[in-house]
C-alpha positions as CSV (number, residue, x, y, z in Angstrom):
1,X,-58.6,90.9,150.3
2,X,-58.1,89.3,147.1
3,X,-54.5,89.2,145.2
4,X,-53.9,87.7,142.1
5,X,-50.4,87.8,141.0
6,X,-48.4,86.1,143.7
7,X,-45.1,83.8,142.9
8,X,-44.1,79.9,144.5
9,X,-40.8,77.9,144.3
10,X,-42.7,76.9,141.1
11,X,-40.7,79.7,139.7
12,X,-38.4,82.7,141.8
13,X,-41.0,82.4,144.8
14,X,-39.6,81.4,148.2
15,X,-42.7,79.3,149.6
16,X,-44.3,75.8,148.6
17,X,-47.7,76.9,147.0
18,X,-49.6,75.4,149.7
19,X,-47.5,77.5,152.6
20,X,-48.3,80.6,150.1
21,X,-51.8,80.0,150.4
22,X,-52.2,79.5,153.6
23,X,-50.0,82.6,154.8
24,X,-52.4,84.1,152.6
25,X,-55.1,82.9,154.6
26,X,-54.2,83.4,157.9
27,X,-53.5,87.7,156.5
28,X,-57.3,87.3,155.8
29,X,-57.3,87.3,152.1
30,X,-60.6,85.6,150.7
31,X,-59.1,84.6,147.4
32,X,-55.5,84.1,145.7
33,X,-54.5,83.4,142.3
34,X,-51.0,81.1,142.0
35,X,-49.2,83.0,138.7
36,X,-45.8,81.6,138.7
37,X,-43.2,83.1,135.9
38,X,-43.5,80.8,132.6
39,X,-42.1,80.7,128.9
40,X,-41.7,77.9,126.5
41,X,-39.4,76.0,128.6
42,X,-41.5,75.4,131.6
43,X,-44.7,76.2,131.5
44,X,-45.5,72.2,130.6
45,X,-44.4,71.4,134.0
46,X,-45.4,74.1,136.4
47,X,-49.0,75.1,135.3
48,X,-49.7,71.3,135.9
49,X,-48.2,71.7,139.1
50,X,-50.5,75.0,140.1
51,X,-53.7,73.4,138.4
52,X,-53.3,70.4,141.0
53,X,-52.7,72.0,144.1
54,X,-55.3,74.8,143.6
55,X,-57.7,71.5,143.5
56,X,-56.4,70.2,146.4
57,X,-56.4,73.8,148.3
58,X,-59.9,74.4,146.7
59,X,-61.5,71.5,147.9
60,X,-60.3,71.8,151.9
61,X,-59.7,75.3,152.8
62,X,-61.8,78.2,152.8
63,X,-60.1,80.1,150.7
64,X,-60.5,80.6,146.6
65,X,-57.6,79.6,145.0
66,X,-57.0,80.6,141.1
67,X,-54.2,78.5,139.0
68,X,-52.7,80.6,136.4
69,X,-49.5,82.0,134.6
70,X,-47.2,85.1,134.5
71,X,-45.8,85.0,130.8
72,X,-42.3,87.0,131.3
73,X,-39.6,87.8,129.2
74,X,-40.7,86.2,125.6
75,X,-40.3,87.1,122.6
76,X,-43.2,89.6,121.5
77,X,-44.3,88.0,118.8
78,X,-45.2,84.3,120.8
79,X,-47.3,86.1,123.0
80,X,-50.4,85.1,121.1
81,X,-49.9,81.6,121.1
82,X,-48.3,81.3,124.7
83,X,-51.3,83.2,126.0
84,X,-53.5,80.4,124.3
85,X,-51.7,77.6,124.8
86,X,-52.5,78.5,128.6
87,X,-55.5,78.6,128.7
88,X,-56.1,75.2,127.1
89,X,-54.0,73.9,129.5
90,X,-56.2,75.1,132.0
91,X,-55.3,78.5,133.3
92,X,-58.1,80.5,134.7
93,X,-55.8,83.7,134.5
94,X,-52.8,84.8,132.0
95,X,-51.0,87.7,133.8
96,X,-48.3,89.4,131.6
97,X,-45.0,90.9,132.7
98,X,-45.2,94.7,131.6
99,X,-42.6,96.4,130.9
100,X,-41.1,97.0,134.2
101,X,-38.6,100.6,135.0
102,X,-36.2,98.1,136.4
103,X,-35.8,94.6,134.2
104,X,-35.3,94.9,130.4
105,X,-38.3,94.1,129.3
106,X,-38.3,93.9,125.7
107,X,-39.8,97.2,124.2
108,X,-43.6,96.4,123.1
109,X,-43.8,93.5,125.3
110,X,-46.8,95.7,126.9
111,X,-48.6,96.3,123.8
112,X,-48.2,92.6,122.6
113,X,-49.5,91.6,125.9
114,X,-53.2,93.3,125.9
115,X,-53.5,92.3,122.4
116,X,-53.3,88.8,123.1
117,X,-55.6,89.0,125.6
118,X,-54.0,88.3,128.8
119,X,-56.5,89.7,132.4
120,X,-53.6,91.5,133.9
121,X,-50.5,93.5,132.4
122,X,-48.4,93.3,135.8
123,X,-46.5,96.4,136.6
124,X,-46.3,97.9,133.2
125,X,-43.9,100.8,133.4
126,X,-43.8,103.8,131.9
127,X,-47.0,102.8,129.8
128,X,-47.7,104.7,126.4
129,X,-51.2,106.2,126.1
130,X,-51.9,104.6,123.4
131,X,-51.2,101.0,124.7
132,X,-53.2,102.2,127.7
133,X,-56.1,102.9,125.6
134,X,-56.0,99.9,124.0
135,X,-55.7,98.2,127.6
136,X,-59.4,99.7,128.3
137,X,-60.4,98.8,124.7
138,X,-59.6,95.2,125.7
139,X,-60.7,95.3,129.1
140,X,-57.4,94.3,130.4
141,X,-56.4,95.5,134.0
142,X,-53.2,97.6,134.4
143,X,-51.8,96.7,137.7
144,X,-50.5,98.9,140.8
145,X,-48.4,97.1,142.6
146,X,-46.8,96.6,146.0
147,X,-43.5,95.4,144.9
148,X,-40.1,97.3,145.3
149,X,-38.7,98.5,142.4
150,X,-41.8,97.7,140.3
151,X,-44.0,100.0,142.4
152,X,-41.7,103.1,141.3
153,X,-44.0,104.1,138.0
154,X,-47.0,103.4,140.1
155,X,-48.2,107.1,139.7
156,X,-47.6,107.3,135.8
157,X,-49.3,103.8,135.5
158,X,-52.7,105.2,137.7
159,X,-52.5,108.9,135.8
160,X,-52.5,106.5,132.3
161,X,-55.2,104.0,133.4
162,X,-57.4,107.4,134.8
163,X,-57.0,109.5,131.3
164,X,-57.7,106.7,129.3
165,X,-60.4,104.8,131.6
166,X,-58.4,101.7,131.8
167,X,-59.3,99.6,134.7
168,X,-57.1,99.1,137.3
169,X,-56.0,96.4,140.0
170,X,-53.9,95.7,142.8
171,X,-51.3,93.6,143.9
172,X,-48.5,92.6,146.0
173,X,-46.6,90.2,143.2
174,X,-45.9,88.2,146.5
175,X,-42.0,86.2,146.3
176,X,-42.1,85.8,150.0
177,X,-44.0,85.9,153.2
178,X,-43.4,89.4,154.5
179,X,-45.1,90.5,150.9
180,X,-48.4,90.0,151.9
181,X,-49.4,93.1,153.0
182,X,-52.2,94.0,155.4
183,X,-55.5,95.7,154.5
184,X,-54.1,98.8,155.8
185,X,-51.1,99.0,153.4
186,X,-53.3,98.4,150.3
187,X,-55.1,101.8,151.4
188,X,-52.0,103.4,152.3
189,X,-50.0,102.3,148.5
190,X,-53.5,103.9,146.8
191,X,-53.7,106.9,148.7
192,X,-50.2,107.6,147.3
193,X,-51.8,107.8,144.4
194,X,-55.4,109.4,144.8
195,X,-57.3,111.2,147.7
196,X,-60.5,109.9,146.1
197,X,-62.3,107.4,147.8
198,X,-64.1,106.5,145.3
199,X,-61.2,105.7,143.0
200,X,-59.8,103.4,145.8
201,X,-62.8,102.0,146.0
202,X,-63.3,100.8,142.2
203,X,-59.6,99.4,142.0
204,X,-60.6,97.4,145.0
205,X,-63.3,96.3,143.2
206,X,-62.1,95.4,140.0
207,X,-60.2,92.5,141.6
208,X,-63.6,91.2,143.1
209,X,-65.1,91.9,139.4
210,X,-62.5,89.9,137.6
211,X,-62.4,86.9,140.8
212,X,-65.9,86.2,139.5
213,X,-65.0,85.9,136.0
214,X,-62.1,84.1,136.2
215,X,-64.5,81.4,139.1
216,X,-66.8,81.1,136.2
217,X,-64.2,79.9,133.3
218,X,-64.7,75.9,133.0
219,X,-61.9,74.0,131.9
């Protein structure tokens, strides 16, 4: 299992990033990106933070761990430069906050998102067509996700990503222990969605697809 938008005390999460990581690998997952909330005011001192104990992690336990960023609640138009200034500091992966049904996002924040470039737009809402298009244009991933109150436009986010070929990933957007979910649940929260095997399959693959990307960025 692979997850890549889980949350520490870095930010709202209730675990130490190490205790994450190592719930994480005791549930069986193979690989686990660290994406704590950031904006201007903080993202100096937690991405640091992630970057050294995904080191540490990396080099002792058999586990893959990714530092990286969730870039929530900003203004629209820094979303260019935030998503950049990341990524020179060294985050492998830039994971968004879409424009979730239950936080007020600001209006646009998804389509300001994908065209900056970030790998994931986390639990984007009631997604527009177009801005899904021009997720798949990008090749940014929308996200399905596990989390309550963010999973409720699950269906309109899959049925957007489908008709517009926009690839797809999942996550658990883990806070606290009892989000990591088992390999059975994953299947279960997709066949929600789809009776298609081979759709489940894909989704599941697309986080092993973008895992090996995001392993081969260099600092």
């Amino acid at each position: 299992m692979i997850y890549l938008h889980t949350h520490t005390f870095l930010s709202d999460g209730e675990l130490i990033p190490s205790e994450l990581v190592r719930r994480a690998q005791v549930a069986g997952l193979t690989a686990i990106a660290i994406t704590d909330h950031v904006d201007h005011s903080n993202i100096d001192m937690v991405l640091p933070a992630i970057i050294k104990v995904s080191e540490v992690l990396n080099k002792y336990w058999d586990i893959v761990v990714i530092p990286g960023v969730e870039v929530t609640h900003v203004p629209i138009e820094v979303f260019p430069e935030l998503t950049l200034y990341a990524r020179k500091m060294g985050a492998k992966i830039v994971v968004a906050h879409g424009e979730s049904s239950v936080e007020p996002v600001l209006p646009g924040t998804n389509a300001a998102a994908i065209g900056a470039g970030v790998d994931i737009l986390a639990h984007p809402g009631l997604i527009r067509e177009d801005v899904a298009t021009l997720a798949a244009e990008k090749g940014v991933f929308l996200e399905i996700t596990t989390r309550k109150g963010h999973s409720e436009t699950n269906q309109h986010v899959f049925d957007m990503a489908v008709k517009t070929q926009a690839g797809m990933v999942l996550n658990t957007d883990t806070h606290a222990p009892e989000d990591i979910i088992s390999p059975e649940k994953r299947i279960e929260v997709l066949r929600n969605l789809t009776a298609l095997d081979e759709v489940i399959e894909n989704i599941l693959k697309n986080s092993e697809t973008l895992l090996q990307k995001l392993k081969s960025i260099k600092k």
